[in-house]
N, C-alpha and C positions, 0 to 999 in steps of 0.2 A: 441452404436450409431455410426455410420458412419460419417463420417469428412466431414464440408462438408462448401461452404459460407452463416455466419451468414445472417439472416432476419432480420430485426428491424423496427421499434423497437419492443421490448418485456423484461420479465421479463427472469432473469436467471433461477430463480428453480421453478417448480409450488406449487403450495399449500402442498403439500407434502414432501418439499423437494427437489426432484429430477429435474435434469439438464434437460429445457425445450430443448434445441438445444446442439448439440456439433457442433464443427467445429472452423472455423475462419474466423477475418473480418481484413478488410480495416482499420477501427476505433472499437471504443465503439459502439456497439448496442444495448445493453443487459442491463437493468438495475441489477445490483448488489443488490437484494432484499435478503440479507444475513439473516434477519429477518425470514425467511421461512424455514432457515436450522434445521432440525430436527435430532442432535447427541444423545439428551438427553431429559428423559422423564420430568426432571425436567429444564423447559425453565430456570428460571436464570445460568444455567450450562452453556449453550451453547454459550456466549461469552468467556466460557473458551478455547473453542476449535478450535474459530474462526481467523486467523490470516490475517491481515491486512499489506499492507505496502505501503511507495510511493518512488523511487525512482530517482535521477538525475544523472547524469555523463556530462560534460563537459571536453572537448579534445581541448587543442589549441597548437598550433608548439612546444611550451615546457613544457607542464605541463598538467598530467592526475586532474579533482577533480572528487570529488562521496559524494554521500550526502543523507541518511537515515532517513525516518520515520518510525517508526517500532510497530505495535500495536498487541503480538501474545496472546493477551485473559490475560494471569495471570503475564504481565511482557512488558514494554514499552523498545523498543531498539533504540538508537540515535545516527548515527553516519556520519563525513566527516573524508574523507583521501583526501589527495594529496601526485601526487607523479610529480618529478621533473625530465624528462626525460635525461636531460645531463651526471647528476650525479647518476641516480639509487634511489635519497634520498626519504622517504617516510615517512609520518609522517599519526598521526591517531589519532582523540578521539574521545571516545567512552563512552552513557550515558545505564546505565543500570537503569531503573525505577521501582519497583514495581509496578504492578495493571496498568502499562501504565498511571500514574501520570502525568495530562497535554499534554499528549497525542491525538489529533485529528487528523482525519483522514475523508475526503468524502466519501460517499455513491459510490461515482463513480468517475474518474480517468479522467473524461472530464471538469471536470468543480469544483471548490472550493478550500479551501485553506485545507493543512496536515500541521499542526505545533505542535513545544512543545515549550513549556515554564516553566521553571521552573527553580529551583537553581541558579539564575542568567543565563541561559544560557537562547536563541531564536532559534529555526531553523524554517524557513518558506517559503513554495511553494505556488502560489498561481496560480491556470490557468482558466482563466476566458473562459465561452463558448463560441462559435462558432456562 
């Protein structure tokens, strides 16, 4: 398919599977109807294969952060780093989950909250629509 500027709204895959448009947009267009993806003939597999994530980064005069949701089917990933531009310093941790434990994540990247909860720890985004 040819690159080309998204239409919307619409879905991403049609019934089949297959990428209704390629190209790119301004914003979201496209609903993320991942439910349609067809890896495997056995549907509960196919959130195996499915990888998810929401990321942030924030830049101010001194100091880089980043801040991870991470949901890739068989294994939830959580992570903030900061790094401290003066001194080079940079710090990081890192949740590794099985099965993506506490783990959520929107259907779509416009609007809802991606959090974990768990082990005593919270990370949470939340971007309300337009």
């Amino acid at each position: 398919m040819e690159q080309q500027l998204l239409k919307g709204p619409g879905k991403l895959l049609d019934a089949l599977g297959n990428l209704n448009q390629a190209g790119w947009a301004h914003h979201q267009v496209l609903d993320c109807n991942l439910e349609d993806s067809h890896f495997y003939k056995l549907k509960f597999m196919q959130g195996m294969r499915i990888k998810v994530w929401d990321y942030y980064a924030i830049t101010t005069p001194t100091h880089f952060f980043s801040f991870t949701v991470s949901d890739i089917g068989y294994l939830g990933m959580v992570f903030a780093y900061v790094i401290e531009f003066a001194t080079g310093k940079y710090e990081e941790q890192t949740l590794t989950i099985p099965f993506a434990a506490g783990v959520k994540i929107p259907r779509n990247s416009n609007e809802g909250e991606s959090i974990y909860i768990g082990g005593g720890k919270t990370l949470r985004f939340n971007v309300e629509g337009e």
